[in-house]
N, C-alpha and C positions, 0 to 999 in steps of 0.2 A: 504494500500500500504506500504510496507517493503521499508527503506532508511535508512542510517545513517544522525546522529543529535548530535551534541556537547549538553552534558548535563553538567547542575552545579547542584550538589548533594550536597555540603555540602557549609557553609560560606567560603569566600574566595576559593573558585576553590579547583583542578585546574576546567577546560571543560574535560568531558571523551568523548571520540568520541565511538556512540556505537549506534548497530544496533535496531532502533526501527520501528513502525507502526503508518501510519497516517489515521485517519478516512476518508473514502471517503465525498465527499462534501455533506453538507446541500443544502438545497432549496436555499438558501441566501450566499452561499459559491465560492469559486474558489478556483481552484487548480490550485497551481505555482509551476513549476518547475525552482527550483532556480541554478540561472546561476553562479549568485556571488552576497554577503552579506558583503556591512562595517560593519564593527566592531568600536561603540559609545561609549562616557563616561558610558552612563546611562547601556549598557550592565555591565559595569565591577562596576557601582555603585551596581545593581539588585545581580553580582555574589560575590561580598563584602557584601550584606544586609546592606548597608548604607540607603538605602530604602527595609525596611522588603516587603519580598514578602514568597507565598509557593517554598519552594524546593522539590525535585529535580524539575527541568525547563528546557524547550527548549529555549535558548534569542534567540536574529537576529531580529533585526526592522529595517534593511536596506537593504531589500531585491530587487534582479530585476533576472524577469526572463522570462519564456514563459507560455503562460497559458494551461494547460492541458485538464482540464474540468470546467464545471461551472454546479449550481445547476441548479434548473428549472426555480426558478423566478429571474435569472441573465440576466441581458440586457447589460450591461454599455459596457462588452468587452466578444470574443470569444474564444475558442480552436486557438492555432497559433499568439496571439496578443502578442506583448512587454510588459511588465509591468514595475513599479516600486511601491513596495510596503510601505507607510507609516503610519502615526499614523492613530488611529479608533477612530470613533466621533460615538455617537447613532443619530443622528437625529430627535427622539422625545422630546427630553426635551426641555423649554421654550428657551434656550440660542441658541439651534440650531435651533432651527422652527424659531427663532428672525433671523437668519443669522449670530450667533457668535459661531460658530462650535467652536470655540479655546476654549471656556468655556463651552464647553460639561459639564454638572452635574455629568454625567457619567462618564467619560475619565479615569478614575482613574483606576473604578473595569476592562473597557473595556483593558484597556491597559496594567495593570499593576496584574489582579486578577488569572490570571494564570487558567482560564475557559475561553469557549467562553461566550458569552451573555447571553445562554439558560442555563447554567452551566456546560455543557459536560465536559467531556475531550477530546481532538482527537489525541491526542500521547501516546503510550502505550510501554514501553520496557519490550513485554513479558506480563505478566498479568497488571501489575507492572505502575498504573496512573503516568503520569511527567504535571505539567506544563506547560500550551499550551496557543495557541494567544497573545502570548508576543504582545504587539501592534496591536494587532490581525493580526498577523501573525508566530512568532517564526520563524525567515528564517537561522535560522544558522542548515539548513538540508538540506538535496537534493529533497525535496517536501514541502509546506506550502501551509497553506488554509487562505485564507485571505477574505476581504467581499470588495462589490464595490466603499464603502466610503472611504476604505483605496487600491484603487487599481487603477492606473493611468495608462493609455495608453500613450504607448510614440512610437517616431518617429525609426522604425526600422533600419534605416540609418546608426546612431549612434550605438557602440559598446556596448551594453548590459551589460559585464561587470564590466565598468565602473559607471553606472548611481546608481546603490543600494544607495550613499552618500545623493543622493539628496532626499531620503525619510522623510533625518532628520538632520544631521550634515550639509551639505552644505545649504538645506534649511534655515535652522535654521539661520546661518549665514546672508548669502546674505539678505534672507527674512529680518531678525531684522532690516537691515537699509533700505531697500528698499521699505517693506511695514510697519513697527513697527515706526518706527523711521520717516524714508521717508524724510532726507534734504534736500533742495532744493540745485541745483548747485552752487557751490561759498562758501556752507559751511565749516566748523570744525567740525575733529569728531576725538576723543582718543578710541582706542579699545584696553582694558585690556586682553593681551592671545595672541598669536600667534601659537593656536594649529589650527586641520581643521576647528573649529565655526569659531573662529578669522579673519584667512585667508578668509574665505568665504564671512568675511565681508567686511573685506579689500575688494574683488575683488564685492562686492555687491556697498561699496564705489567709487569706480572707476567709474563703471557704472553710479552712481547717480553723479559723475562729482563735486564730493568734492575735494577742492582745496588745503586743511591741512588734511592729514590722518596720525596721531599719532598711532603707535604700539608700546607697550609694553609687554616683556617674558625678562625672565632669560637664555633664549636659541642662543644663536647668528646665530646661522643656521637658527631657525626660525625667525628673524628679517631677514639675508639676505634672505630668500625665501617672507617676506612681502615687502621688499624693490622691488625685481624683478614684483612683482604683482602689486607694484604701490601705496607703502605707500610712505611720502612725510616725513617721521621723524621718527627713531626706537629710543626705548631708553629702554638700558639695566637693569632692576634693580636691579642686582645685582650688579651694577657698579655707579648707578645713583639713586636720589630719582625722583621717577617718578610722584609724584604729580607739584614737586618744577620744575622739568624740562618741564611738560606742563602748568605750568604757564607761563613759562618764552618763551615758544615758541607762547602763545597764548597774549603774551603782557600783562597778568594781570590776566585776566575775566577770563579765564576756556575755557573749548571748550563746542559749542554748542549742542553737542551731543555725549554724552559716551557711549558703550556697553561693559559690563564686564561679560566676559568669562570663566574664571579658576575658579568658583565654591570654592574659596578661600574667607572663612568672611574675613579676613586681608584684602586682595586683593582691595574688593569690599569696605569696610568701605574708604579707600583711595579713591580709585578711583571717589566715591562720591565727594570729595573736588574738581574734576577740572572739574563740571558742573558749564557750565556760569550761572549767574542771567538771566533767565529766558528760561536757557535751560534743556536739559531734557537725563536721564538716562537710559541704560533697561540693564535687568537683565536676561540672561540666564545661566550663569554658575549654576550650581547644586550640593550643597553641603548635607551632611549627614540632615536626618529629626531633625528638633529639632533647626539649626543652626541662632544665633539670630547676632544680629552685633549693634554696638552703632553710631546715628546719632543727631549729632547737630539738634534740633529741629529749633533754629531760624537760620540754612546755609539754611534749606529746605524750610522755611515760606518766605525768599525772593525769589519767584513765580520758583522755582527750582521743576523738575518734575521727578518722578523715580518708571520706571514702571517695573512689571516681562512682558516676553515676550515666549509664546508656541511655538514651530516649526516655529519660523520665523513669526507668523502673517499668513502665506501661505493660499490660497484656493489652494490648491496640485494641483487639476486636471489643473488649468490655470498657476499657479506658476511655478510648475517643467518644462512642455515643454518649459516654458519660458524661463527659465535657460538653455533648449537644445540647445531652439535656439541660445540663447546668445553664448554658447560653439563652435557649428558649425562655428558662423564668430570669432573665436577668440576673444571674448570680455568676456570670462567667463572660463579659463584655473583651472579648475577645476583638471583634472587629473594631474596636477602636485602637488598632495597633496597625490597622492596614490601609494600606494605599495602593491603588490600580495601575498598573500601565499596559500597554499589548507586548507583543515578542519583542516588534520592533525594537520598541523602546525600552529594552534588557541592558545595555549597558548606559544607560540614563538610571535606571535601576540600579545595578549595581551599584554605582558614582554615589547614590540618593542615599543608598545604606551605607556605606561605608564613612558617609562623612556624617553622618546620624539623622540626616533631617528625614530620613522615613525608616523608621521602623520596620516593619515587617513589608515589603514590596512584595504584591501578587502578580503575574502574569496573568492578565485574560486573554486565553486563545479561542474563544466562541464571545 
C-alpha cells in the first residue's frame, strides 16, 4: 500500500516527508490507519542517534487510528475498531511468561531494531529498504502495521485524534506515579520536568490524591500550566535552587517520592538529594547511551530507593482506557498539553518541542 511517511535519513534530521510503501499485513499483523501520531522525546532522541539505531527510519510510537485489516491469526481487534498504538513486548521470554512484560528480554531489538520480529522490512521508498516497527509500529505515516501486544482498543466516543499520547508520553507519566511509584493519599511527591511526562504526572498525582505536588522546569508557562493541573508548589530553577527549596517546603526530610523527567544527568544527580529517608525515586527521563551520574553511596544506604521506570509500569490494554475514562469525567485533562500540526509540518514540530513552547505536538494525518 503506497502513503507518505516522514523519514530521518541522516543524524540529526531534518524528517523528509516522502512517498513510500507498506507491506500488506502478516499472519500476526494489523493494519492502522493512522489518524494522528504524538510526536516523543525518544522520536527526536532515535533522529539525533543519541541512541544508535539503523537509518534511514520511519519513527511514530504514538500512534491512534482505525484498523484496516488484520492478518489471519488476529483476534484481539477488527477492521472499523479504534486503536491506540504503543510499545511491543515479545511474550515468550521468561520476564513476560512471569507477567513482567516491562522487562521484555527483547524490547530493545523489538522496539528499537528497525525490522519486525521475523526480520523483514515493510516500508520501502521505491526499491530502497527504510527502517520499520519503530515500537513496532512507525506511525509517523498515513498507514502502520502494528501487532496485538502493542494494539489497544479504545472507546470510540472519544476523539481519536487526540489519544496517540497515551501510547507513551502520557502513559509514561501518569503510569510512573500511579502504578511505579503508587502513593498512597496524603502523600509528597517532587516531579523534576514540567514537559508532557511531567505534567502527566502531575495530573496522574492528582488523581492519586497527593496533598504536596512539587514541580520543577526552567519554563514558567510550564509551571503555570502545572499549577492549573493541580501542583500544590512550582519552583523555578532558574530563579531558585530547587533541591534547597524542597527541602524547605518538605520541613527537612525530602519528599516521599521523586520522578525525574528531563533526561538531564545534572538534573537527576540533584534531584536525588530530596528523596526522604526511606522514600523512593524513579527515573524516566532518557539521556544519550553511555550517561553515568555520581551518587553518595551512604544518602542511598539510608533505606532511600531509586528505580528506572518503562512506559509508566502500564499493562496498556487496562491502563490506557483507564486514563479515557478518567479524561471523559474531567479528572484526567490531558488535551490541554496538545497542539496540532499535519506531516508536513513535523519539523516545525519538532523545533516547537524542543524549545518548549508546545508540549506535546500531534501529527494529524486525516
Amino acid at each position: 500500500m503506497q502513503t507518505k511517511a516522514a523519514v530521518v535519513r541522516a543524524k540529526g534530521g531534518p524528517f523528509t516527508v516522502e512517498e513510500v510503501v507498506i507491506a500488506e499485513p502478516a499472519a500476526d499483523q494489523i493494519l492502522v490507519k493512522i489518524v494522528a501520531v504524538g510526536m516523543c522525546h525518544t522520536d527526536l532522541t532515535i533522529r539525533d542517534q543519541n541512541l544508535p539505531t539503523m537509518l534511514p527510519m520511519v519513527l511514530g510510537h504514538e500512534g491512534s487510528g482505525i484498523v484496516e485489516k488484520v492478518g489471519a491469526n488476529v483476534t484481539k481487534v477488527e477492521p472499523g475498531d479504534h486503536v491506540v498504538l504503543t510499545f511491543h513486548t515479545c511474550g515468550h521470554c521468561t520476564n513476560c511468561l512471569s507477567g513482567n512484560h516491562l522487562s521484555c528480554e527483547n524490547a530493545f531489538g523489538l522496539n528499537f531494531g528497525g525490522r519486525t520480529h521475523s526480520g523483514d522490512c515493510t516500508i520501502h521508498a521505491g526499491d530502497e529498504p527504510l527502517g520499520c516497527s519503530f515500537f513496532g509500529q512507525s506511525s509517523f505515516a498515513g498507514y502502520a502495521l502494528s501487532y496485538e501486544r502493542n494494539t489497544v482498543a479504545v472507546d470510540k466516543s472519544v476523539p481519536l485524534e487526540l489519544l496517540g499520547p497515551l501510547g507513551c508520553g502520557v502513559q509514561t507519566g501518569a503510569g510512573s506515579v500511579l502504578n511505579a511509584l503508587n502513593p498512597p493519599a496524603g502523600s509528597d511527591i517532587v516531579i523534576f520536568g514540567a514537559g508532557a511526562v511531567g505534567l502527566s504526572a502531575v495530573m496522574g498525582a492528582v488523581i492519586a490524591n497527593c496533598t504536596t505536588i512539587i514541580v520543577i522546569d526552567i519554563k514558567q508557562n510550564r509551571l503555570d500550566l502545572a499549577t492549573e493541573l493541580g501542583a500544590t508548589h512550582v519552583i523555578n530553577a532558574e530563579q531558585t535552587n530547587p533541591v534547597e527549596a524542597v527541602m524547605e517546603l518538605t520541613g527537612g526530610r525530602g519528599a516521599s517520592y521523586m520522578l525525574e523527567t528531563t533526561g538531564n544527568a545534572k538534573v537527576l544527580e540533584g534531584a536525588i538529594y530530596t528523596i526522604a529517608m526511606g522514600g523512593e525515586g524513579g527515573i524516566v527521563g532518557a539521556p544519550a547511551m553511555g550517561t553515568t551520574i555520581n551518587v553518595d553511596v551512604n544518602f542511598m544506604l539510608f533505606n532511600r530507593h531509586l528505580r528506572g521506570i518503562i512506559e509508566g509500569d502500564s499493562n496498556s490494554d487496562i491502563f490506557i482506557p483507564r486514563l479515557i475514562e478518567l479524561y471523559k469525567q474531567g479528572k484526567f485533562p490531558f488535551d490541554k498539553l496538545i497542539k496540532f500540526y499535519t506531516l508536513d509540518e513535523i519539523n516545525q514540530a519538532a523545533e516547537d518541542s524542543e524549545n518548549g513552547s508546545t508540549l506535546k505536538p500531534v501529527l494529524k494525518l486525516i
